[in-house]
Backbone bond lengths (Angstrom), bond angles and torsions (degrees), N, CA, C in turn:
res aa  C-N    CA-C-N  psi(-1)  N-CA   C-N-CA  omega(-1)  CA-C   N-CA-C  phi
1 X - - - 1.459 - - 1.522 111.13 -
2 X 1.449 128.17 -70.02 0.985 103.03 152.99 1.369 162.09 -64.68
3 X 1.725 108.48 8.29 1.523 97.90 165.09 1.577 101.15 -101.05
4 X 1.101 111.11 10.20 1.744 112.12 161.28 1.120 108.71 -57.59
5 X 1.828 121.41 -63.75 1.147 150.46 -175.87 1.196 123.62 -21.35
6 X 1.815 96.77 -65.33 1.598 140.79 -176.99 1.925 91.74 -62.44
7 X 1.260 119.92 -69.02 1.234 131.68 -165.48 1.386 105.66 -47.75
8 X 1.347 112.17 -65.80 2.101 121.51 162.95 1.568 112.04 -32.21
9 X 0.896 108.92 -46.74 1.960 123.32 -163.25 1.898 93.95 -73.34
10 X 1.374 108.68 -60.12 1.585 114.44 176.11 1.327 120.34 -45.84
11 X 1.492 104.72 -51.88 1.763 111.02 167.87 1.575 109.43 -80.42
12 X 1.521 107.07 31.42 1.889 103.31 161.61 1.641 104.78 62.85
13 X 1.269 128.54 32.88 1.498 126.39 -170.74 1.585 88.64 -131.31
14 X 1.416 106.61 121.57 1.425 99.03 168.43 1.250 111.62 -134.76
15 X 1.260 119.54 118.71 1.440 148.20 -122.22 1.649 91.22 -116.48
16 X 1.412 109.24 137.45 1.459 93.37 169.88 1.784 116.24 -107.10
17 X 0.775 136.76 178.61 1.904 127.86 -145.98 1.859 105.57 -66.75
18 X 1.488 111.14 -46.35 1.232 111.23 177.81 1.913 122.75 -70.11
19 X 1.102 112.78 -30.56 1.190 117.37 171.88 1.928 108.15 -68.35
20 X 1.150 113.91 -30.69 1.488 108.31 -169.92 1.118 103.64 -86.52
21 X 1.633 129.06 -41.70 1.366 129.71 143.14 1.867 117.33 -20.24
22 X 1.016 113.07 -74.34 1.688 114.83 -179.61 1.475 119.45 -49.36
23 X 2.096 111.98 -31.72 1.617 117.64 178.48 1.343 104.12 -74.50
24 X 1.719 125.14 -21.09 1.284 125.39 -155.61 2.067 95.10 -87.28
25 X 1.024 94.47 -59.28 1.601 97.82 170.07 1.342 120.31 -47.26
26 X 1.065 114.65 -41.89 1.885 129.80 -170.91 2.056 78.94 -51.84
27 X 1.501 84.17 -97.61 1.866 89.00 166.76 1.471 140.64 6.94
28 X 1.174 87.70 -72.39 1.173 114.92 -166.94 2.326 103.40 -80.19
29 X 0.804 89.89 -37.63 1.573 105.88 -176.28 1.668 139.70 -82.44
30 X 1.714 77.60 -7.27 1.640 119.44 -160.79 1.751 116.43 49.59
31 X 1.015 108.02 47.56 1.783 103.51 -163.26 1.586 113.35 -138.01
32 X 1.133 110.28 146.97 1.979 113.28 -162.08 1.404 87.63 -57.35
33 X 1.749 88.59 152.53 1.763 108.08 150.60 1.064 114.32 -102.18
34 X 1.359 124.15 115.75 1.203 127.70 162.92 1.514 124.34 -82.65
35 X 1.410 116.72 109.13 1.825 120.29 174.28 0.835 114.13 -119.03
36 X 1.877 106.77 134.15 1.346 120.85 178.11 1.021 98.52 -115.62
37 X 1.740 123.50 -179.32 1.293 131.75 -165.34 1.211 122.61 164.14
38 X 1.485 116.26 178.01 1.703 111.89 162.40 1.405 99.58 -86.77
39 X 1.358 129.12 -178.15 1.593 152.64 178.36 1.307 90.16 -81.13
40 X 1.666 102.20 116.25 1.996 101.06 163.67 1.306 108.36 114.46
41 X 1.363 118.32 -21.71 2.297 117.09 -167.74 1.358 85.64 -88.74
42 X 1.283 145.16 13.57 1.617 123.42 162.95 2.103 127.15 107.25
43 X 1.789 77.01 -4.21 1.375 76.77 164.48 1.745 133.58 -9.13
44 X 1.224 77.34 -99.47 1.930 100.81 -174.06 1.353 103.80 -56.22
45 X 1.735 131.79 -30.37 1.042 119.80 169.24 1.633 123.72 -50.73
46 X 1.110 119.92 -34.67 1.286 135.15 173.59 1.367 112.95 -47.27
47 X 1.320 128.56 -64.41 1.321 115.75 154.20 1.657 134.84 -46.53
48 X 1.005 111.65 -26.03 1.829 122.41 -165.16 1.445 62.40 -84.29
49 X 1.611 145.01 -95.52 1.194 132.76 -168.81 1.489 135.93 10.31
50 X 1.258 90.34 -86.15 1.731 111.33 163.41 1.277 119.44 -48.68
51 X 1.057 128.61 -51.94 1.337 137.17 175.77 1.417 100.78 -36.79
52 X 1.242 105.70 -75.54 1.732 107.81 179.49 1.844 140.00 -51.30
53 X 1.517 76.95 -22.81 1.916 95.03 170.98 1.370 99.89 -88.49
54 X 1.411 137.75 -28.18 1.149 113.06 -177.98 1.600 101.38 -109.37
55 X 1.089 112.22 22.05 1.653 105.24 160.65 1.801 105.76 75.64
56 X 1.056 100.07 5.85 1.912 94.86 -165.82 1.947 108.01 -111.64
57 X 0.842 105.44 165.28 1.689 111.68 168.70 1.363 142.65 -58.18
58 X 0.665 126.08 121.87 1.896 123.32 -161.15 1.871 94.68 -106.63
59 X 1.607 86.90 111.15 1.754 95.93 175.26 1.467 93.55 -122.71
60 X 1.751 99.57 120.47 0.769 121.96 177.30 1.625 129.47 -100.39
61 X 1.420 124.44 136.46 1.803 130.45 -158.21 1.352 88.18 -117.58
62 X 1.647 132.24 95.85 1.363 130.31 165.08 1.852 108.56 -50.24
63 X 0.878 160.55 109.66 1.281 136.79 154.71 1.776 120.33 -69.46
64 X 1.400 109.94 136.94 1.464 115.70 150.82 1.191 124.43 -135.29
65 X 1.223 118.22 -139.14 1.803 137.73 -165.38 2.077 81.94 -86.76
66 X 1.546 104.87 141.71 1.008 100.20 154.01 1.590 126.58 72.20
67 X 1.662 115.00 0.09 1.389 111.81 -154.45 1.915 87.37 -95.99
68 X 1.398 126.72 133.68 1.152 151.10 -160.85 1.627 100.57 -90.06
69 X 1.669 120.20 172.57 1.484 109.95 165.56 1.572 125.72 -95.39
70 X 1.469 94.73 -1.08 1.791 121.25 -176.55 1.917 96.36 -80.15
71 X 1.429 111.98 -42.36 1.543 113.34 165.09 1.914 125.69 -51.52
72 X 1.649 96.63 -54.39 0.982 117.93 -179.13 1.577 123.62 -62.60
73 X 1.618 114.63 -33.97 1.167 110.61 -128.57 2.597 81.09 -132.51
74 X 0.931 99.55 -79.02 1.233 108.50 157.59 1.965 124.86 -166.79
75 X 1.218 95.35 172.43 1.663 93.78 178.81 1.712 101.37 -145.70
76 X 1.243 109.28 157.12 1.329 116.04 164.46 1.454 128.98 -82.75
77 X 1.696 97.17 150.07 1.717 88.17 -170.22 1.132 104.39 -84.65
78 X 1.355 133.76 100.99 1.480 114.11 165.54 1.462 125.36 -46.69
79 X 1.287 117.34 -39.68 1.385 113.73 -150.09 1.631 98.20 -77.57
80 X 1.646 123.16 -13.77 1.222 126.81 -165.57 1.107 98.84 -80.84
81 X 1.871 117.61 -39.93 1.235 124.69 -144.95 1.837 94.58 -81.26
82 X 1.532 121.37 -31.67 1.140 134.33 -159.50 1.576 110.95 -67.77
83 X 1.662 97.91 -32.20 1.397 123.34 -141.01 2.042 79.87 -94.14
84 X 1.558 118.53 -42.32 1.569 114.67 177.45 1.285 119.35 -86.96
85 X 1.468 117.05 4.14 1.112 120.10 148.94 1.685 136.73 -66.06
86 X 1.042 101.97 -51.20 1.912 122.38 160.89 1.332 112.51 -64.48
87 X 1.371 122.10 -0.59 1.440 120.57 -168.74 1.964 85.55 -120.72
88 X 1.052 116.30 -18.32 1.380 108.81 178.63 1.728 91.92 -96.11
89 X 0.646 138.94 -8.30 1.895 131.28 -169.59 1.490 87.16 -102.96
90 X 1.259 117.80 -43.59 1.383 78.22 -165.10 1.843 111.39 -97.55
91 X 1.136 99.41 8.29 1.510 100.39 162.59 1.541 118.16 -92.07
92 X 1.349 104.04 25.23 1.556 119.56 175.86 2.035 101.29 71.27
93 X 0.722 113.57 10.82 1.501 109.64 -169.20 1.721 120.09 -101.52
94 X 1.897 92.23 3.29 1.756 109.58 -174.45 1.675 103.26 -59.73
95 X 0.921 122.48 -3.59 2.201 114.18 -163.70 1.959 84.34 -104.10
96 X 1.318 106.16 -60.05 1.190 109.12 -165.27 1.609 116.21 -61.64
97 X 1.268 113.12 -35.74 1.517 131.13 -178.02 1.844 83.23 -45.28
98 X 1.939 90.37 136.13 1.547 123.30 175.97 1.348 113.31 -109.31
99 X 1.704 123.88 152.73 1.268 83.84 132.29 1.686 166.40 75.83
100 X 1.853 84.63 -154.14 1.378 101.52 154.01 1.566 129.32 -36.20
101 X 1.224 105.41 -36.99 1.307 121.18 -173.93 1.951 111.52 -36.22
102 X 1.673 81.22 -57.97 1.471 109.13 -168.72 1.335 120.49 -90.40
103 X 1.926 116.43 -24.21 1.126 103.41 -161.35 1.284 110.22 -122.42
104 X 1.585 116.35 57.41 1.395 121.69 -162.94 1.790 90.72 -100.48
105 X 1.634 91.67 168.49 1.721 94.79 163.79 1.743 120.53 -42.41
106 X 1.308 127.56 -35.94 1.663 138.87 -159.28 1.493 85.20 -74.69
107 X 1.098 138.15 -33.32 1.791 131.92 178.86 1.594 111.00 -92.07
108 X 1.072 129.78 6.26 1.842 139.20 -160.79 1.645 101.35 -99.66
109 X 1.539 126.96 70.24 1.476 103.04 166.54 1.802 125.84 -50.25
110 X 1.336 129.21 101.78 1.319 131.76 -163.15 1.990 88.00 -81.82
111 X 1.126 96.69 138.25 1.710 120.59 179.48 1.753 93.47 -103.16
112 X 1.665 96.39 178.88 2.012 100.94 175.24 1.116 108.85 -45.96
113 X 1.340 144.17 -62.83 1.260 128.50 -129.84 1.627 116.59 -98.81
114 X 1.750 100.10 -29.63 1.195 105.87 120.70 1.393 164.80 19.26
115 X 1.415 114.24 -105.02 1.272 157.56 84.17 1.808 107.12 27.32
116 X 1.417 117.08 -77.81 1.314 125.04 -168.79 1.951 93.24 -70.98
117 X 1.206 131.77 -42.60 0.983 143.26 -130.33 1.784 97.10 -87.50
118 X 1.058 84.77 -32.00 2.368 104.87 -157.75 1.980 80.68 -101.20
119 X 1.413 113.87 -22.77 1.523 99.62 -158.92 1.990 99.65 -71.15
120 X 1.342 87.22 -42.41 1.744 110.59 -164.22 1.897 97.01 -55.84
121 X 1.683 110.11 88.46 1.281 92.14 174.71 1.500 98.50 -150.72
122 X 1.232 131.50 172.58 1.061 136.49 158.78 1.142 112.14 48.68
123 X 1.680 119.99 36.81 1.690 131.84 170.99 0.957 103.04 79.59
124 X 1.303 134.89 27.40 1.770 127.44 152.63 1.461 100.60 -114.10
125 X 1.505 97.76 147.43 1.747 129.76 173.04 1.016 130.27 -108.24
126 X 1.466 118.73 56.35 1.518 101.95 -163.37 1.631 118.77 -47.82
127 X 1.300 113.59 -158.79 1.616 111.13 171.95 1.504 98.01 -158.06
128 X 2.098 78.47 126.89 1.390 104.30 -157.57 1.840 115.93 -84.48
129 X 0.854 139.98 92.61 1.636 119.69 176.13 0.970 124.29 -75.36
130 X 1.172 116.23 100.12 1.612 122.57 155.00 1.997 113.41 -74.21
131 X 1.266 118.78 108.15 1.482 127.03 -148.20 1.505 111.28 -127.66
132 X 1.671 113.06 85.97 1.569 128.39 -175.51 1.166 107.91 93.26
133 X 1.692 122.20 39.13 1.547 114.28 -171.29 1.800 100.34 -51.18
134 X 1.313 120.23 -28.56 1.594 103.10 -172.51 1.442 110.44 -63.03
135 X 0.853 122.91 16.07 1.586 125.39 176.08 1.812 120.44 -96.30
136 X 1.311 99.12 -28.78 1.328 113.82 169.04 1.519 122.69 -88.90
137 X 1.224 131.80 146.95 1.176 140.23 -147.65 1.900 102.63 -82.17
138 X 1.219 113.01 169.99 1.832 113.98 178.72 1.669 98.08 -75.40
139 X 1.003 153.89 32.68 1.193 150.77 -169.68 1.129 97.28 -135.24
140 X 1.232 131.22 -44.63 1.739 127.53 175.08 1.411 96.64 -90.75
141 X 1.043 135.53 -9.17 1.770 117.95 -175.10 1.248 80.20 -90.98
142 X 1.447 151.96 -59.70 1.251 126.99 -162.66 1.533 136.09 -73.43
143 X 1.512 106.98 -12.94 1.485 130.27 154.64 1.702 108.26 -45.97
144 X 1.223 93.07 -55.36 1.689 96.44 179.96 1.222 115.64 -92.93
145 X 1.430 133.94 11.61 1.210 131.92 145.86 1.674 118.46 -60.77
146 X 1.223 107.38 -58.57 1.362 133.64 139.85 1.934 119.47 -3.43
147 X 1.595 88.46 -84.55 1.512 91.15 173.55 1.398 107.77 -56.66
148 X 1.226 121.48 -77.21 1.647 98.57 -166.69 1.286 137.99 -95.77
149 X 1.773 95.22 62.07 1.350 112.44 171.33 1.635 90.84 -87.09
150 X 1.724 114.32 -53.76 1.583 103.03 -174.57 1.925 102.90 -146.47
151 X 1.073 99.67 46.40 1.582 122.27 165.63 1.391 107.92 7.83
152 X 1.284 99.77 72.32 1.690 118.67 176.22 1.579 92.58 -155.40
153 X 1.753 103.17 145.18 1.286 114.29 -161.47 2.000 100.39 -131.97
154 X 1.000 103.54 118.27 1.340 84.50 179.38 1.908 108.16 -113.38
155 X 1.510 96.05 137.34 1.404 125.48 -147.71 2.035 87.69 -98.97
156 X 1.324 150.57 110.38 1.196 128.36 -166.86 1.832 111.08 -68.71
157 X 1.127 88.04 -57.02 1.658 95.08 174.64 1.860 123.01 -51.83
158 X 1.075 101.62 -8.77 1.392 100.01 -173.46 1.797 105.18 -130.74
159 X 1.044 123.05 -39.46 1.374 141.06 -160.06 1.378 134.17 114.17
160 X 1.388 125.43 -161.65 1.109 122.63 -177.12 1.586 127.45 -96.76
161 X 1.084 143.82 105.71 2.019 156.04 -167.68 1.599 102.57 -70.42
162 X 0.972 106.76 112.30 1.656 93.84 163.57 1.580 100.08 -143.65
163 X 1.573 86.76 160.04 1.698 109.09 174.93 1.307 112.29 -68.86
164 X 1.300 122.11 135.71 1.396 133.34 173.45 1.307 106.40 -61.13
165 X 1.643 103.22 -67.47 1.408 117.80 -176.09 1.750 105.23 -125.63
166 X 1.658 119.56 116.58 1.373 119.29 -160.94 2.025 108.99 -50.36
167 X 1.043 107.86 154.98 1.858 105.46 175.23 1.916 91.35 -82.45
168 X 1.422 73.93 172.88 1.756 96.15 -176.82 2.126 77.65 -85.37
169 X 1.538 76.17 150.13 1.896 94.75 -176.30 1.960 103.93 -112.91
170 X 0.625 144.71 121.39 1.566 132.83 147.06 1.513 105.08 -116.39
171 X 1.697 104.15 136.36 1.339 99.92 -164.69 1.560 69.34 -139.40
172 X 1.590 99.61 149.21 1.992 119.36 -179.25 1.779 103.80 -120.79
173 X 1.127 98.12 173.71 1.473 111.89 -178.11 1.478 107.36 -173.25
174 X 1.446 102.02 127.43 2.062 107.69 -179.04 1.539 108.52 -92.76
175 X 1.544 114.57 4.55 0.954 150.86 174.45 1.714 101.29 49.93
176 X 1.162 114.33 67.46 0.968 142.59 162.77 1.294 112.76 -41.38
177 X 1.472 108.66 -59.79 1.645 130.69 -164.85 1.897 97.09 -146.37
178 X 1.523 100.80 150.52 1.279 73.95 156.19 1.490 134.98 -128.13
179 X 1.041 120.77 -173.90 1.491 128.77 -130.16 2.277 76.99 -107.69
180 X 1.153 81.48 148.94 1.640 94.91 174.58 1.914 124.93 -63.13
181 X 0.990 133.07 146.08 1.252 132.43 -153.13 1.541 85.98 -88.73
182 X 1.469 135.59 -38.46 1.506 124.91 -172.08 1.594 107.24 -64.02
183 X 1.326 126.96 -51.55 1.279 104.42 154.02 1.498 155.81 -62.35
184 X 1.568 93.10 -23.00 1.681 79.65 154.51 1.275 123.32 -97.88
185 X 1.409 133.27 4.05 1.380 113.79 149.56 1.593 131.94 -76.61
186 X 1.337 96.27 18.82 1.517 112.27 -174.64 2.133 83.53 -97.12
187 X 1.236 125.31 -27.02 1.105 117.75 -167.23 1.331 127.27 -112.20
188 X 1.451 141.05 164.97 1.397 121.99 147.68 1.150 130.84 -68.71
189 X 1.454 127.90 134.96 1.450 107.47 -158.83 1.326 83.59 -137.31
190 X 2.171 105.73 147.82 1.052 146.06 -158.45 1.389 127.93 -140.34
191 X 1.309 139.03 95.88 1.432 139.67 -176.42 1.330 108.38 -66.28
192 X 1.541 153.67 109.32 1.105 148.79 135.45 1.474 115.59 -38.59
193 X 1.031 128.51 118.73 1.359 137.65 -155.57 1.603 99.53 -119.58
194 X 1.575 125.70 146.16 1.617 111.11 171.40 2.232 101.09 -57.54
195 X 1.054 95.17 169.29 1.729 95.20 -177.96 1.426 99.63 -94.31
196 X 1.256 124.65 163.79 1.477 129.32 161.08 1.429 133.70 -36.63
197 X 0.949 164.63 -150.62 1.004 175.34 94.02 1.819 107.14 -23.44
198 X 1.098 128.60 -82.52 1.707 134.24 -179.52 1.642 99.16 -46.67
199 X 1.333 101.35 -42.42 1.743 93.53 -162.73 1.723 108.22 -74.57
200 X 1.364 98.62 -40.86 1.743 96.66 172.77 2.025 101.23 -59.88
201 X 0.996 105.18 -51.19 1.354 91.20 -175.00 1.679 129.14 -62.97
202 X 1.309 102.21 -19.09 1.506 111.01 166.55 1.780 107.11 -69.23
203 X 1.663 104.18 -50.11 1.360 96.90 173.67 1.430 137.93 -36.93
204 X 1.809 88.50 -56.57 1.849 99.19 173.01 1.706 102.85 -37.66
205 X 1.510 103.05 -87.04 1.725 112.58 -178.31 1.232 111.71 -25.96
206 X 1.252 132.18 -14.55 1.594 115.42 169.87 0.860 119.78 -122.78
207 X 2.030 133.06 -0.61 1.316 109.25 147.30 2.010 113.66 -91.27
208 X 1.369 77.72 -16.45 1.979 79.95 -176.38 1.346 112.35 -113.90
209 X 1.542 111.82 76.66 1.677 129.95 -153.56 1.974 98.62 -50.13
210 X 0.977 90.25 -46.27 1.803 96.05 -144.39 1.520 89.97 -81.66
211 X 1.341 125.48 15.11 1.411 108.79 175.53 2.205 112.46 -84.85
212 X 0.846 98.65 140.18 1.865 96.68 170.88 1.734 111.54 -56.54
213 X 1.054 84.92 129.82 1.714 94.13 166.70 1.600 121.04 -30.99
214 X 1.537 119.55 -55.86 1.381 123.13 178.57 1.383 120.51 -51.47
215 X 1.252 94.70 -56.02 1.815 111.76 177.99 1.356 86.36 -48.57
216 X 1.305 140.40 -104.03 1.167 145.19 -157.83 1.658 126.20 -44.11
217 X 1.333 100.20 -10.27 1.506 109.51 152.76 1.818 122.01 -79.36
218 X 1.389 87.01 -39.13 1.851 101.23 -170.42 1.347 98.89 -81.22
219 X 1.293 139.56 -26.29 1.277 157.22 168.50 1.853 107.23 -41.06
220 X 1.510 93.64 -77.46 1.747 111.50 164.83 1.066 109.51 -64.04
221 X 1.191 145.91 -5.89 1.894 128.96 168.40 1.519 99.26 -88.87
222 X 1.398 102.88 -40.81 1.795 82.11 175.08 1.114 136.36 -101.21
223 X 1.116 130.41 28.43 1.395 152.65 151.07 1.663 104.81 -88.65
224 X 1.063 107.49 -32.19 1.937 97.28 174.43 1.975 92.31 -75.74
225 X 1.156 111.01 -44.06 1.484 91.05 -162.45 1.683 110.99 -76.24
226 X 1.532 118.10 -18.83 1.135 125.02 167.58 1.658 106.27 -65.23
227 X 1.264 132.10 -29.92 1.198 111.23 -178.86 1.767 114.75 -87.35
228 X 1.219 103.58 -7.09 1.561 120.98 -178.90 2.050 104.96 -75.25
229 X 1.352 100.98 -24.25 1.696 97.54 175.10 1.369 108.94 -93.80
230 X 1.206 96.23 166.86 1.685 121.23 -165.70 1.588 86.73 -74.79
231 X 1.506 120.31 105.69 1.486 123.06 152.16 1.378 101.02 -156.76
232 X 1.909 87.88 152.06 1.318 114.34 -165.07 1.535 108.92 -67.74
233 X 1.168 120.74 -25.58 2.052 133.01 171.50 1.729 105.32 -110.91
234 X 1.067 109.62 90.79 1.719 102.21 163.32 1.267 87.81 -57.02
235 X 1.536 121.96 151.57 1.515 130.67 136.57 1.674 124.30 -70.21
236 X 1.317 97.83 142.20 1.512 95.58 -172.92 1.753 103.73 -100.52
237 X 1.394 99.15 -162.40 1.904 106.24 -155.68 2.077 77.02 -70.30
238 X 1.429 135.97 -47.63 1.352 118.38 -172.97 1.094 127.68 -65.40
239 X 1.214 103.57 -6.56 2.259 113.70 164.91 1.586 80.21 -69.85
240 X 1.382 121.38 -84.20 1.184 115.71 -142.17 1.933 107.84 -64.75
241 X 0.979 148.84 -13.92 1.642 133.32 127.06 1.112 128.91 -32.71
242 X 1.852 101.28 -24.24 1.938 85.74 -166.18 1.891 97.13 -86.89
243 X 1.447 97.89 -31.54 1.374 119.63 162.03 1.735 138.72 -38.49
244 X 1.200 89.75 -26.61 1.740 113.91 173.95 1.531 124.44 -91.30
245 X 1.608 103.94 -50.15 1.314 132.28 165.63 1.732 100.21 -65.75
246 X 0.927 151.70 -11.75 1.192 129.57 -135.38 2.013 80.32 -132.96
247 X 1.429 112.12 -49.52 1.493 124.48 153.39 1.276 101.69 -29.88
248 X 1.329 129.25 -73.52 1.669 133.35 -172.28 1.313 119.22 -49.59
249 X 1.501 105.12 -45.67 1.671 88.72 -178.28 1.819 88.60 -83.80
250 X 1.024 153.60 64.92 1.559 127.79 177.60 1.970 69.91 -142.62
251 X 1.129 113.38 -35.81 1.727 111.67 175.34 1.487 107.14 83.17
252 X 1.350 91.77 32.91 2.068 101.31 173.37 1.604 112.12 -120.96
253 X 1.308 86.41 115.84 1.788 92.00 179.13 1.607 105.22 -89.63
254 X 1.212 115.78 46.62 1.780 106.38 -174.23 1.237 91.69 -155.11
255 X 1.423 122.41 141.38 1.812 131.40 170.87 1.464 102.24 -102.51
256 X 0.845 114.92 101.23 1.405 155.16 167.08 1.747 127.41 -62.18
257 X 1.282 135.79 128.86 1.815 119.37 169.26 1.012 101.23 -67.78
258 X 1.624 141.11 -38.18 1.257 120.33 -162.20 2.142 102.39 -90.36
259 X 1.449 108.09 -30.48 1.455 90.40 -178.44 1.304 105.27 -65.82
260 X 1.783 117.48 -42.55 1.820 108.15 -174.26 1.938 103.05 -49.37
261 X 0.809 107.06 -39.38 1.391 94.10 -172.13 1.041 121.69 -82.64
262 X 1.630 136.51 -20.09 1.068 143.14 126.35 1.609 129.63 4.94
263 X 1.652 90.45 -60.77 1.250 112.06 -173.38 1.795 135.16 -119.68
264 X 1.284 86.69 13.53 1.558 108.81 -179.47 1.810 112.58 -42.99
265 X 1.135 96.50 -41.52 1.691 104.39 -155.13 2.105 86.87 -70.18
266 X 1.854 120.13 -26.41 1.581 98.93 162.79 1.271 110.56 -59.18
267 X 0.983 157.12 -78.08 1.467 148.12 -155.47 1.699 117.82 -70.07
268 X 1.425 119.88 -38.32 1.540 109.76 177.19 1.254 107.38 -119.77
269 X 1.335 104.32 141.09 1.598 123.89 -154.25 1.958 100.32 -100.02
270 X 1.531 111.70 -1.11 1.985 97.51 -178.56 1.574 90.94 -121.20
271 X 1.283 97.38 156.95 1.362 91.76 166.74 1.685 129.31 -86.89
272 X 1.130 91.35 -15.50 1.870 120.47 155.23 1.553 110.14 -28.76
273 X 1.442 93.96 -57.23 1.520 109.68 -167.61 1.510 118.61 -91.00
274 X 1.615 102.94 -10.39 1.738 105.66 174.47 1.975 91.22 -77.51
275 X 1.241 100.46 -73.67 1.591 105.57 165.23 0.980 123.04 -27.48
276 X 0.951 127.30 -23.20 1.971 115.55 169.04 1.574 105.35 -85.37
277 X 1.504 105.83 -51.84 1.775 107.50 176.96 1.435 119.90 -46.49
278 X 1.480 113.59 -36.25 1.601 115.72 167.14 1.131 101.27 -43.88
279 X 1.432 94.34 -74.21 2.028 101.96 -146.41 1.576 103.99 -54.07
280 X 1.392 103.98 -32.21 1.457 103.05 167.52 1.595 116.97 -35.09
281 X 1.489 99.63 -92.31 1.665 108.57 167.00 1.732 69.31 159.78
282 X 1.317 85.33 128.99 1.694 96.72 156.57 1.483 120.60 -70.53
283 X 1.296 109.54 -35.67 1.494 116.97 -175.25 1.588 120.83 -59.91
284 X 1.598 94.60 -1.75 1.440 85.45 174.86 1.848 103.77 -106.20
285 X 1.231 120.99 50.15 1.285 126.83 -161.71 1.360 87.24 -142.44
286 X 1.459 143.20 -19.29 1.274 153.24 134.22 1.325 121.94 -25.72
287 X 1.377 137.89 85.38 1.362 114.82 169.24 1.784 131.95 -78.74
């Protein structure tokens, strides 16, 4: 546990005790992490994370509206397959051409899952992202219920792919919708929570070195109290980076009513929600 800890902290991830607990089990247990959350507490970072502590590749599965398992999973190249077809005709071999000819692995564009599936061999794990599965429809969440029951894919024309040894899984959700209970009891599952106050501010200081301690305290108090008002986008911990950095180039080490307001539109994305913080009073975003 703690050289998990140590390892997270080195790759600039600073994890708070229960979440490193849930990566250590995932690990350790061989079994997905499942993280939910608001947009911005570090999700997907968590994987890019891992990836790097264990030295292996991060294949990543964007999810959206509509995304199929022929997207996900693999498709054929036609244009390759088209292109060794004319190359068999005109070597007189167009009558006899099979098939086989065409539908071997050398014509198979392999996608992530794929990808994750052919990677997992010979004692490597890559780490797989599956990234906003709530975005994808119940027809692909249950495909991949599927896959990683025993992460073997069977291809008809060629046969069946399986993992030697399964990849590490992290799968996210903005929880849009939610996601079915058979898959996440297939997983460990983890709430990303906004961080405290000290811990966001430790964060700032270590991705945005050169900022002063205060700022980066006064920074994290008002982002906790901004997430405490009624708005339709909390900002997450990457508002408040863009928020710090954005202080730096403006060359003000002081949080200010007139710079926060200045600069509202970095951290909240409606204008709904700048307008509510007015009428609020910015000044109470002042500590």
């Amino acid at each position: 546990m703690t050289e998990l800890s140590d390892a997270l902290e080195r790759e600039g991830y600073l994890a708070a005790d229960d979440l490193t607990v849930a990566i250590h089990l995932s690990l350790q247990l061989g079994r997905p992490l499942f993280l939910e959350g608001e947009a911005g507490v570090g999700k997907t970072e968590v994987a890019k994370v891992l990836a790097a502590i264990v030295g292996e590749d991060l294949i990543r599965l964007q999810c959206y509206e509509g995304l199929d398992v022929g997207q996900a999973l693999y498709e054929w190249d036609y244009a390759r397959q088209m292109m060794e077809i004319r190359l068999l005709e005109a070597r007189g071999k167009g009558e006899q051409a099979t098939a086989k000819d065409i539908m071997s692995r050398e014509f198979l564009i392999a996608r992530p899952l794929l990808r994750a599936v052919e990677a997992s061999k010979d004692g490597r794990r890559p780490v797989l992202l599956v990234d906003e599965l709530d975005r994808a429809d119940e027809e692909f969440e249950a495909f991949l219920l599927e896959l990683l029951s025993d992460f073997q894919v069977s291809i008809p024309e060629i046969g069946t792919v399986r993992a030697e040894t399964p990849p590490i899984v992290v799968l996210t959700s903005n929880r849009t919708r939610e996601i079915h209970d058979a898959l996440k009891r297939r997983c460990i599952y983890h709430w990303i929570d906004y961080p405290s106050p000290q811990l966001e501010a430790e964060i700032v200081m270590r991705k945005v070195p050169r900022i002063e301690k205060e700022l980066a305290s006064s920074l994290a108090a008002a982002m906790e109290r901004l997430r405490e008002m009624d708005l339709f986008k909390p900002p997450g911990v990457a508002e408040t980076l863009d928020w710090a950095q954005s202080l730096q180039l403006l060359h003000d080490g002081a949080l200010s009513t007139d710079l926060i307001d200045k600069t509202l539109g970095v951290v909240l994305k409606y204008k709904d929600d700048i307008d509510n913080v007015r009428e609020t009073g910015i000044e109470t975003l002042v500590g």
